[in-house]
LUMNU-64963 format. One record per residue: residue number from 1; residue in three letters; chain; x, y, z of N, C-alpha, C in turn. Coordinates in steps of 0.1 Angstrom, whole numbers. Layout:
BEGIN
NUM | ALA | A | X | Y | Z | X | Y | Z | X | Y | Z .
...
***
This chain:
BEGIN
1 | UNK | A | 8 | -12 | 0 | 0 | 0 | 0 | 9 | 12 | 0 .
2 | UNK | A | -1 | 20 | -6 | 6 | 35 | -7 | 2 | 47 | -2 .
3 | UNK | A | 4 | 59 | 1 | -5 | 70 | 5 | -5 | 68 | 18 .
4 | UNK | A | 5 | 69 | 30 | 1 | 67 | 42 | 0 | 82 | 52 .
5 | UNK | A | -2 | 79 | 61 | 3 | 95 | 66 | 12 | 103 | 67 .
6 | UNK | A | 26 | 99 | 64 | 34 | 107 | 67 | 35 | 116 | 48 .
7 | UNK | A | 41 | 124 | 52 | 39 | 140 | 41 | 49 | 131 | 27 .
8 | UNK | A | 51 | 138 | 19 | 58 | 131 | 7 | 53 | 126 | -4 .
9 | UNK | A | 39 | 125 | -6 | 33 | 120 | -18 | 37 | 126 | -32 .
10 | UNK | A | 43 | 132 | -33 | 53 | 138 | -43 | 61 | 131 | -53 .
11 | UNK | A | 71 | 122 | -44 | 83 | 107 | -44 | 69 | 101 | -58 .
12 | UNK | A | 58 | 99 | -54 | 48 | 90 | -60 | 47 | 96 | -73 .
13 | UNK | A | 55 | 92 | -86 | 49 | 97 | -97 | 43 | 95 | -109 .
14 | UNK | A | 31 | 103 | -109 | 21 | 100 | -120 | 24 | 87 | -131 .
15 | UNK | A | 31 | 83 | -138 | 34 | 75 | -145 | 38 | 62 | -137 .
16 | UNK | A | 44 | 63 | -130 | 48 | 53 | -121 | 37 | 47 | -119 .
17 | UNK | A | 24 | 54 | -111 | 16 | 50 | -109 | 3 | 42 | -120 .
18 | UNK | A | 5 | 49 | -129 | -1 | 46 | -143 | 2 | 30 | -145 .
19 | UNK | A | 13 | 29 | -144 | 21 | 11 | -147 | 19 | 1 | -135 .
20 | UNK | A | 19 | 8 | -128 | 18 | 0 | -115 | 3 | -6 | -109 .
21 | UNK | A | -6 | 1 | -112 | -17 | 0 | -102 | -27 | -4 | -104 .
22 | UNK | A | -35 | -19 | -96 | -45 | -23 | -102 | -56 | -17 | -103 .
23 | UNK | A | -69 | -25 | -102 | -80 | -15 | -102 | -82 | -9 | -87 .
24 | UNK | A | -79 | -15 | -76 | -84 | -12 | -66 | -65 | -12 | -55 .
25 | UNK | A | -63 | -4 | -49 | -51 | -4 | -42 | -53 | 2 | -28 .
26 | UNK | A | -49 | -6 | -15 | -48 | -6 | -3 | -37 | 9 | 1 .
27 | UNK | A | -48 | 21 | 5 | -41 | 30 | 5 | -33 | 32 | 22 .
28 | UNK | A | -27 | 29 | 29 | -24 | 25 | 42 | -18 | 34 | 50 .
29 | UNK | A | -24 | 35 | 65 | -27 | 48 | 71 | -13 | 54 | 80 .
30 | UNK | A | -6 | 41 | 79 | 12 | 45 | 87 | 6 | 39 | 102 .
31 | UNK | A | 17 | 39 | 110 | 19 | 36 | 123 | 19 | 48 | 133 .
32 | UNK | A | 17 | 44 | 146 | 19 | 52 | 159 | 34 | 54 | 158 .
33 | UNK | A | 40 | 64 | 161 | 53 | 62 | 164 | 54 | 58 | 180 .
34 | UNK | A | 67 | 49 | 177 | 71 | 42 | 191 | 71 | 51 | 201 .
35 | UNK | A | 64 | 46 | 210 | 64 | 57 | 222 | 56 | 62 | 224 .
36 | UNK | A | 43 | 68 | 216 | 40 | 81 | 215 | 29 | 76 | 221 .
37 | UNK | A | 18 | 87 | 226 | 3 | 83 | 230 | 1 | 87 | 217 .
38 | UNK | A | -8 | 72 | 216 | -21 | 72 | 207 | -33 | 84 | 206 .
39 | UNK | A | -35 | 86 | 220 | -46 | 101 | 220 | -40 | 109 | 214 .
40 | UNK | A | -30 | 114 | 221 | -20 | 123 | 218 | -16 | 130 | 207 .
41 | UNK | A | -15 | 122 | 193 | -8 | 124 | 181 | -19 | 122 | 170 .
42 | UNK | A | -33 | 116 | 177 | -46 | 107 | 165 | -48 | 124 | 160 .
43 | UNK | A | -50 | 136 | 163 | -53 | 144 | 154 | -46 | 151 | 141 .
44 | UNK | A | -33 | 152 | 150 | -21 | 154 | 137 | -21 | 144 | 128 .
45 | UNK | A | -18 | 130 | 129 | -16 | 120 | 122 | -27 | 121 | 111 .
46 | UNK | A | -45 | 123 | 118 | -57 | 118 | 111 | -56 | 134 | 105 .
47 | UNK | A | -53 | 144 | 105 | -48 | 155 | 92 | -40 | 157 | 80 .
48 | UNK | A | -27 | 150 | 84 | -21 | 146 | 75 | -24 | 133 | 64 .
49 | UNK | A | -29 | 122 | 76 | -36 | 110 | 67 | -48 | 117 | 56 .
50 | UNK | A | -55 | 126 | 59 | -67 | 132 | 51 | -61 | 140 | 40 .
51 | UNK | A | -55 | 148 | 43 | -46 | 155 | 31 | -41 | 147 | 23 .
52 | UNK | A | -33 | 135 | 22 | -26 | 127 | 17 | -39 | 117 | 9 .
53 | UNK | A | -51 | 114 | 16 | -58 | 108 | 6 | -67 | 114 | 0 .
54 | UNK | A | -70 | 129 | 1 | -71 | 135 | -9 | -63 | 135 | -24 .
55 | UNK | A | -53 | 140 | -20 | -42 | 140 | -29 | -47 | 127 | -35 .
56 | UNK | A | -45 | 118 | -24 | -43 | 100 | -39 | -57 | 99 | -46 .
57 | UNK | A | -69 | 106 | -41 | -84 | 102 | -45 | -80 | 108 | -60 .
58 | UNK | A | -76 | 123 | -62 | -73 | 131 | -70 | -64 | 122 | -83 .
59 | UNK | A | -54 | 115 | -78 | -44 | 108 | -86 | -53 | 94 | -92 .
60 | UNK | A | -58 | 91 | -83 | -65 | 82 | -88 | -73 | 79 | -96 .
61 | UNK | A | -85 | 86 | -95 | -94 | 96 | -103 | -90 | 98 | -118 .
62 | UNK | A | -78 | 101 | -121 | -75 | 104 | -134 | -70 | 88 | -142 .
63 | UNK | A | -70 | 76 | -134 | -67 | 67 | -141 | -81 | 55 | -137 .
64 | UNK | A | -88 | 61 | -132 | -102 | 54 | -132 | -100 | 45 | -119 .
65 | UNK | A | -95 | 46 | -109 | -89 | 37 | -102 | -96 | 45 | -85 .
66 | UNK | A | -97 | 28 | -77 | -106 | 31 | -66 | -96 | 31 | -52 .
67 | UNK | A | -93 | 34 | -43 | -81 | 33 | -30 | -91 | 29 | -21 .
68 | UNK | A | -86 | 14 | -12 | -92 | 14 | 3 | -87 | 12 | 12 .
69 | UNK | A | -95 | 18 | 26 | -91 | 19 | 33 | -91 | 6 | 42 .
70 | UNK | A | -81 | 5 | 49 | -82 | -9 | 55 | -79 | -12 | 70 .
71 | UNK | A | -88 | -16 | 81 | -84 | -12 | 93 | -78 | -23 | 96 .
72 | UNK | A | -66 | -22 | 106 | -58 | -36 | 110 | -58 | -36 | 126 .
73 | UNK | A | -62 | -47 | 126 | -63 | -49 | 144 | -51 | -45 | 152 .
74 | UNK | A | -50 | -39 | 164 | -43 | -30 | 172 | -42 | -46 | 183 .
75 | UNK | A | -49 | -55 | 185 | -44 | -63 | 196 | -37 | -74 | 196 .
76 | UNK | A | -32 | -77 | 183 | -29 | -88 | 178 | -15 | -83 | 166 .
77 | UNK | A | -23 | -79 | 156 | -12 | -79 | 146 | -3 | -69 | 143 .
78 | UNK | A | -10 | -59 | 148 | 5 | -45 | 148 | -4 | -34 | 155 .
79 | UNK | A | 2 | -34 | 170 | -1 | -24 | 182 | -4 | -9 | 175 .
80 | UNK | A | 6 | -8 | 168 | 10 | 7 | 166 | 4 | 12 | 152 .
81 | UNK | A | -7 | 3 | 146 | -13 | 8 | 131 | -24 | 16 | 136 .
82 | UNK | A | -21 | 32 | 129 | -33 | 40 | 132 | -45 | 35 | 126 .
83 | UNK | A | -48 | 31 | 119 | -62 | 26 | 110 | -66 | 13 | 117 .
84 | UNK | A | -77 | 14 | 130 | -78 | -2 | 134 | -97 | -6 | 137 .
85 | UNK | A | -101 | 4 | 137 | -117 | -2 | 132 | -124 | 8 | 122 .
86 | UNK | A | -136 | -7 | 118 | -143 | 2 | 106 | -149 | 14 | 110 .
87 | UNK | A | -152 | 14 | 126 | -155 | 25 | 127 | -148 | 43 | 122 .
88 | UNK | A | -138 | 44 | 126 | -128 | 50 | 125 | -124 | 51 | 108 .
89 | UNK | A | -129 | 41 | 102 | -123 | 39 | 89 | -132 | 47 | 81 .
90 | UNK | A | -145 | 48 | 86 | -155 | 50 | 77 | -164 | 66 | 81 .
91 | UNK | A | -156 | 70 | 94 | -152 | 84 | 101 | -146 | 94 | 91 .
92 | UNK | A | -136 | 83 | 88 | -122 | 95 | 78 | -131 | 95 | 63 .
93 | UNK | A | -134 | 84 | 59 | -138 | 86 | 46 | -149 | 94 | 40 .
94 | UNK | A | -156 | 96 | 52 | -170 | 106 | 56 | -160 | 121 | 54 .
95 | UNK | A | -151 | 119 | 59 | -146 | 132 | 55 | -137 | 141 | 49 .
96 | UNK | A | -134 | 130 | 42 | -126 | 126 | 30 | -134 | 133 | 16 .
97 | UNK | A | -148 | 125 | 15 | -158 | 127 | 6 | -155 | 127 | -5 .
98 | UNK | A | -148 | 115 | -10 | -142 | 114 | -27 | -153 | 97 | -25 .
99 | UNK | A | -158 | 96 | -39 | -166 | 89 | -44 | -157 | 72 | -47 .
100 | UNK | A | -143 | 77 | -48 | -133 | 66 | -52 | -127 | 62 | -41 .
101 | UNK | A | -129 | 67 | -31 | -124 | 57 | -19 | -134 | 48 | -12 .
102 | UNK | A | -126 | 38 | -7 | -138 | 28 | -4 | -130 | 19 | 10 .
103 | UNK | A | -137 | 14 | 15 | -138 | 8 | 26 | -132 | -9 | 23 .
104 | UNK | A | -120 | -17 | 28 | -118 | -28 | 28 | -121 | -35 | 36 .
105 | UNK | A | -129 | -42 | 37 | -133 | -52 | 52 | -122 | -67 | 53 .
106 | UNK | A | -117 | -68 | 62 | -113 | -81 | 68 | -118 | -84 | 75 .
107 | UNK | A | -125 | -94 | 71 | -136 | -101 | 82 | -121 | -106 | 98 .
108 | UNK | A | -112 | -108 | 93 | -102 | -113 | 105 | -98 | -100 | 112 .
109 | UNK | A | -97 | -89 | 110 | -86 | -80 | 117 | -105 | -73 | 127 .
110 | UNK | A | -118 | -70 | 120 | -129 | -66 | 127 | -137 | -77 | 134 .
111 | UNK | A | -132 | -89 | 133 | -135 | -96 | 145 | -127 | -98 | 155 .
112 | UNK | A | -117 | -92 | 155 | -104 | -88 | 167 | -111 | -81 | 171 .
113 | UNK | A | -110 | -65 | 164 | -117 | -59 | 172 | -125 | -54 | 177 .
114 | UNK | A | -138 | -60 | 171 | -152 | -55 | 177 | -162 | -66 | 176 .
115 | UNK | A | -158 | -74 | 171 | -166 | -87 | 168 | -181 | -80 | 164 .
116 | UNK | A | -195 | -86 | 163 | -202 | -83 | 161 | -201 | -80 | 146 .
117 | UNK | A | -199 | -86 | 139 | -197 | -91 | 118 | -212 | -88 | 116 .
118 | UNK | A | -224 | -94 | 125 | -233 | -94 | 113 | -240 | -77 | 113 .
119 | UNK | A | -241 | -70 | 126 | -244 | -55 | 121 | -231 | -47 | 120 .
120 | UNK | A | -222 | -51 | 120 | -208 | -38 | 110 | -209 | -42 | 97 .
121 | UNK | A | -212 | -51 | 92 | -211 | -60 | 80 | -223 | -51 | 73 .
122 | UNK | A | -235 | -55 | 80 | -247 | -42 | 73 | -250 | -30 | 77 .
123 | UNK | A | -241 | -25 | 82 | -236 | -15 | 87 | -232 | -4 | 73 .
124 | UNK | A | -218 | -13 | 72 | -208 | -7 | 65 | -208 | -13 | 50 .
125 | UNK | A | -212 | -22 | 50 | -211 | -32 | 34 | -213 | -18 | 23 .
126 | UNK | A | -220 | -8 | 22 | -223 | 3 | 11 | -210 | 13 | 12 .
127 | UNK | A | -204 | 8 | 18 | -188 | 18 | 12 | -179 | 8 | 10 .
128 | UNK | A | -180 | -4 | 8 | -172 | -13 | 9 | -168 | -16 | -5 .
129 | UNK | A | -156 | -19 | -8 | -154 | -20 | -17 | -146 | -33 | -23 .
130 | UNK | A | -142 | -41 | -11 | -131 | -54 | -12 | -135 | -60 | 2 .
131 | UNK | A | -135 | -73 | 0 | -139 | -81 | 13 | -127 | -88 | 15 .
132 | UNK | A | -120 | -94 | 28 | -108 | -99 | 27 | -114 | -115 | 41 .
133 | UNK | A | -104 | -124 | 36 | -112 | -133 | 46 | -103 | -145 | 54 .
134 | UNK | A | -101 | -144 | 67 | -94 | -153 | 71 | -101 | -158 | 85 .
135 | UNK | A | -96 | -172 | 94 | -99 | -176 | 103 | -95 | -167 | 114 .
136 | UNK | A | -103 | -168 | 123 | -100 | -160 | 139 | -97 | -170 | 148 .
137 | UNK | A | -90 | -177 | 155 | -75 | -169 | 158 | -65 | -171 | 151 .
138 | UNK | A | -64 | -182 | 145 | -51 | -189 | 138 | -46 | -179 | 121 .
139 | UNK | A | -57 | -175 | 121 | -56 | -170 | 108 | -54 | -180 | 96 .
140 | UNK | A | -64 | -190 | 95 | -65 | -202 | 89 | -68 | -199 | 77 .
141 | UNK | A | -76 | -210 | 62 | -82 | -208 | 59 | -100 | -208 | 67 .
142 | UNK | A | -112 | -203 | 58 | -119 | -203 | 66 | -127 | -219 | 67 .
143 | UNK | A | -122 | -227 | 61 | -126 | -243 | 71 | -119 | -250 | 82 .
144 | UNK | A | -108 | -237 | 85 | -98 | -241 | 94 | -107 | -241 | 110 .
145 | UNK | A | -96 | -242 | 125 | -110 | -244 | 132 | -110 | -231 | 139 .
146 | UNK | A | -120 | -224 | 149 | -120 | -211 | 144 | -131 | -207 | 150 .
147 | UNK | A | -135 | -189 | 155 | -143 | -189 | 159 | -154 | -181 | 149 .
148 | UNK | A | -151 | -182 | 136 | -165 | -176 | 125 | -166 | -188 | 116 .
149 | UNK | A | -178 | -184 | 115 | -190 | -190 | 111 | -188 | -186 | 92 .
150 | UNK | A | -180 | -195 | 84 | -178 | -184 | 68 | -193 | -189 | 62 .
151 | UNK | A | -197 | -201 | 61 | -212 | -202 | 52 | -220 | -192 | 59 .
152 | UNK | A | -224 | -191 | 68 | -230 | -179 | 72 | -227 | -165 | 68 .
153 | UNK | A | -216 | -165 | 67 | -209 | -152 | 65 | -212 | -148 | 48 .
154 | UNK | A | -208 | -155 | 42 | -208 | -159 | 30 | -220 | -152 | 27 .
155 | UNK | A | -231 | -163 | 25 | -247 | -162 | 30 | -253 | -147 | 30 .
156 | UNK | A | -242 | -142 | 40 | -247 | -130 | 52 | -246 | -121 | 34 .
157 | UNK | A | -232 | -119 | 29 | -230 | -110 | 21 | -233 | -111 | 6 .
158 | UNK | A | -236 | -123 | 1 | -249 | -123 | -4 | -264 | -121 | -6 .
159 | UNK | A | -268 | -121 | 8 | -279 | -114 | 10 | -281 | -99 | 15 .
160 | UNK | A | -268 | -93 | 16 | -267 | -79 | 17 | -266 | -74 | 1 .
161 | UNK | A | -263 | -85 | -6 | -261 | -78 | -24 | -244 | -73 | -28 .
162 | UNK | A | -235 | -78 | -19 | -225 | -78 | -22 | -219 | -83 | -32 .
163 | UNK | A | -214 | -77 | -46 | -206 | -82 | -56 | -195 | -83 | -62 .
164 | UNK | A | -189 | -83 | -49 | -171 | -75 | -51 | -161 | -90 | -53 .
165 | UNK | A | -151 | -88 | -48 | -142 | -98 | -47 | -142 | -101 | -34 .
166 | UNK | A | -137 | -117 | -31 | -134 | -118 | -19 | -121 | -123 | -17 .
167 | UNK | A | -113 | -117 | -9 | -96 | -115 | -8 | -94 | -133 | 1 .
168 | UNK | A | -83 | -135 | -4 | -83 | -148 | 9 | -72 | -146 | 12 .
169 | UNK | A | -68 | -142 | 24 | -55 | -133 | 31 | -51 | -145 | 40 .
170 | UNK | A | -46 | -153 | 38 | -44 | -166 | 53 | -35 | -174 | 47 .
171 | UNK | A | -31 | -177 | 56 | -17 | -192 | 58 | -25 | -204 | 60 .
172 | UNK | A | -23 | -210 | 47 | -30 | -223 | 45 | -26 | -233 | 51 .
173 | UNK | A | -31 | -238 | 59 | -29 | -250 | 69 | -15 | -262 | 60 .
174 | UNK | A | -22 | -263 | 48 | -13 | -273 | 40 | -12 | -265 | 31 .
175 | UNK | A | -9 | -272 | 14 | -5 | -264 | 7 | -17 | -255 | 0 .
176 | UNK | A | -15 | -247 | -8 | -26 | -236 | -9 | -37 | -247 | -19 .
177 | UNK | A | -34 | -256 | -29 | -48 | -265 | -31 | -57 | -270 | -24 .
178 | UNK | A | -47 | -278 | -14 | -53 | -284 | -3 | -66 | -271 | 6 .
179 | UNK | A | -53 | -264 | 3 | -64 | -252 | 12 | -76 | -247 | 9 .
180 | UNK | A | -79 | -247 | -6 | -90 | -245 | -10 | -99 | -256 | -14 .
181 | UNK | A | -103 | -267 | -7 | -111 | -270 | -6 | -126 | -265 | 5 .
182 | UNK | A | -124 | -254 | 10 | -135 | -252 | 19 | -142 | -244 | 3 .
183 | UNK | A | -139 | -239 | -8 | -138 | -231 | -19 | -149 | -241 | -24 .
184 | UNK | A | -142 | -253 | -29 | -149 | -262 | -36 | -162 | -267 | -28 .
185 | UNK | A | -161 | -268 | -19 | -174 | -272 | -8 | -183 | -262 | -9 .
186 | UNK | A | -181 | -249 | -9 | -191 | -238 | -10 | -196 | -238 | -21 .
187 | UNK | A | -190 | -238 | -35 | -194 | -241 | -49 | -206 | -253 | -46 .
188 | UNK | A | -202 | -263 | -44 | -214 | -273 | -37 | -219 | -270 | -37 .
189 | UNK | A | -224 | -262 | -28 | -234 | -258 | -19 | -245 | -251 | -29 .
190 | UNK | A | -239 | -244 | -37 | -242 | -229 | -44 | -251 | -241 | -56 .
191 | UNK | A | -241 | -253 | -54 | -254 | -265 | -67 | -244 | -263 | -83 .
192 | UNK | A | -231 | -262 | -75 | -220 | -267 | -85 | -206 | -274 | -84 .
193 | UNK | A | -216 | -294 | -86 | -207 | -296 | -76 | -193 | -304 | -84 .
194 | UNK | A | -191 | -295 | -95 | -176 | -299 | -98 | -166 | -294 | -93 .
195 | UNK | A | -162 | -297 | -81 | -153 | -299 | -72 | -138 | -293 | -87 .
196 | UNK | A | -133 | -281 | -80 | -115 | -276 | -87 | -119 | -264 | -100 .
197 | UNK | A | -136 | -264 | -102 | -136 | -258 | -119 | -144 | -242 | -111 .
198 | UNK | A | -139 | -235 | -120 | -150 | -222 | -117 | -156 | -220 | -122 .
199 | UNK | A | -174 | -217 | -113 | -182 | -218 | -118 | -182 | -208 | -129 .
200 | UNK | A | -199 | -210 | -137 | -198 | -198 | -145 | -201 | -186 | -137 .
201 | UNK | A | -193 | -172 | -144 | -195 | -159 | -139 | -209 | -152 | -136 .
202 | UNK | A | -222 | -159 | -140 | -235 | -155 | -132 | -239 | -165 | -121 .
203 | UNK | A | -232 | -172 | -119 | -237 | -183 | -110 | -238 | -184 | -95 .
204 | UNK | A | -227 | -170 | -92 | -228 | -163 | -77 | -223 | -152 | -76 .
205 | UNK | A | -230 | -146 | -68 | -224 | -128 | -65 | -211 | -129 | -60 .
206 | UNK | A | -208 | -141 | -57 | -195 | -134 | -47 | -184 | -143 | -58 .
207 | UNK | A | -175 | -133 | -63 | -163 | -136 | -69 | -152 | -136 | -59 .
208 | UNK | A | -142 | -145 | -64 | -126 | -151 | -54 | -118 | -151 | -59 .
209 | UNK | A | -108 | -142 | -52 | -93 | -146 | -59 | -88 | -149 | -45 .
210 | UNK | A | -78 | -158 | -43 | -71 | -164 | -36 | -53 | -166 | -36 .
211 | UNK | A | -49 | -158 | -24 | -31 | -161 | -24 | -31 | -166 | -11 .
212 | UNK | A | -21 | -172 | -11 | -11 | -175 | 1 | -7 | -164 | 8 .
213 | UNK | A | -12 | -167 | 20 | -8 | -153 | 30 | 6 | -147 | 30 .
214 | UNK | A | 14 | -145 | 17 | 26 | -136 | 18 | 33 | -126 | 20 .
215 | UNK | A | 24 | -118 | 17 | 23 | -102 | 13 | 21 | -98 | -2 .
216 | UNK | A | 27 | -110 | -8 | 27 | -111 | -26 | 12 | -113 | -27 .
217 | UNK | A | 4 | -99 | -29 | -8 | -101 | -26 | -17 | -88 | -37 .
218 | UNK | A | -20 | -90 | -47 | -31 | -79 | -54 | -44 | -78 | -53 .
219 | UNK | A | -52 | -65 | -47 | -66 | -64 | -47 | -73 | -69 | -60 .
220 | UNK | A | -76 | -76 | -59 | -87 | -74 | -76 | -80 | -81 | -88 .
221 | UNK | A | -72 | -88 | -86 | -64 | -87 | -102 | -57 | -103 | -99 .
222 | UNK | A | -53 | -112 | -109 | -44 | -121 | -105 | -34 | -112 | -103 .
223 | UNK | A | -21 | -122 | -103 | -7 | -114 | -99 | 0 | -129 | -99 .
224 | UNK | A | 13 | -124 | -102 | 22 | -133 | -101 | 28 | -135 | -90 .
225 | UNK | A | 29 | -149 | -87 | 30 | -148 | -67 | 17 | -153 | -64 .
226 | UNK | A | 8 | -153 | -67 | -6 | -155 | -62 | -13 | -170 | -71 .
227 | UNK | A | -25 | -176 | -61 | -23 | -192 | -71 | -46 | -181 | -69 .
228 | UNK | A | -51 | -186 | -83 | -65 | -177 | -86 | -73 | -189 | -87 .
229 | UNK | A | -81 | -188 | -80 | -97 | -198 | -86 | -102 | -194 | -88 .
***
């Protein structure tokens, strides 16, 4: 991700970005600096964060291209990330007020921190723009064992009318095939049950791309590094 709080968006240039960037890109909010109170610094930081994605909404904009925002759990996976619930997430973008930014849900990092998935989920699903999906606590896949419920979940965001992608952000218990059989089980379900093939493109609202939890990871797009069903 790009566009975070600290000042410099400049370094970022137009063409660069032209070659680089898929349709949708994880614009990311920077860290607490070590030490510092969190109260303390949240209004400086969330000024300069706003400035800065202005600027990127603007850069964006001229290549047809959407930025989201993405909150990461403060209790578990990095203490010091200023961006850590959708609440907060969807605060800034309110005030932001660019049509091309959008909201990233990880169902894993907003069950850390606030649990309660089925009203943030219908909550927030209408700025949402990328669903991301892993097991709670292990960070499994989601047939791993675990405290959410994904056919439900699934379910859930299909019957809210969600048509986006759904990101699979997790360390696959075995190798990434193996991993995706909770994939092939849902297709099942859906009343297609050839197990490894993807379905046809009207056959469910919810589209999948799937990596190995690396970091080698593209919103929306295959990518090299990444294995796609």
């Amino acid at each position: 991700g790009v566009f975070g709080r600290v000042p410099g968006l400049q370094m970022y240039q137009r063409s660069g970005l032209q070659s680089r960037l898929p349709h949708r890109i994880h614009l990311m909010a920077g860290r607490v600096p070590q030490g510092a109170d969190r109260a303390a610094v949240r209004g400086e930081m969330e000024t300069v964060f706003l400035e800065n994605l202005r600027h990127a909404a603007g850069v964006l904009a001229q290549e047809n291209l959407v930025g989201l925002l993405e909150p990461i759990n403060t209790r578990v996976t990095d203490p010091q990330y200023f961006l850590d619930t959708p609440q907060q997430a969807a605060a800034i973008l309110q005030k932001v007020g660019r049509p091309n930014l959008q909201l990233q849900m990880d169902i894993f990092h907003w069950q850390i921190m606030d649990g309660n998935l089925t009203g943030n989920i219908r909550k927030f699903l209408p700025i949402v723009g990328h669903v991301q999906v892993a097991q709670v606590p292990g960070r499994g896949e989601p047939s791993s064992p675990g405290e959410l419920n994904f056919p439900y979940l699934f379910q859930l965001l299909e019957d809210e009318g969600y048509q986006g992608f759904v990101g699979c952000e997790y360390r696959p218990q075995g190798d990434t095939v193996e991993g995706l059989s909770w994939l092939r089980s849902y297709w099942d379900r859906q009343g297609h049950p050839q197990a490894g093939h993807r379905p046809p493109e009207s056959s469910s609202k919810l589209k999948t791309i799937c990596s190995v939890f690396s970091y080698v990871y593209v919103i929306g797009v295959r990518a090299r590094g990444t294995h796609s069903v």
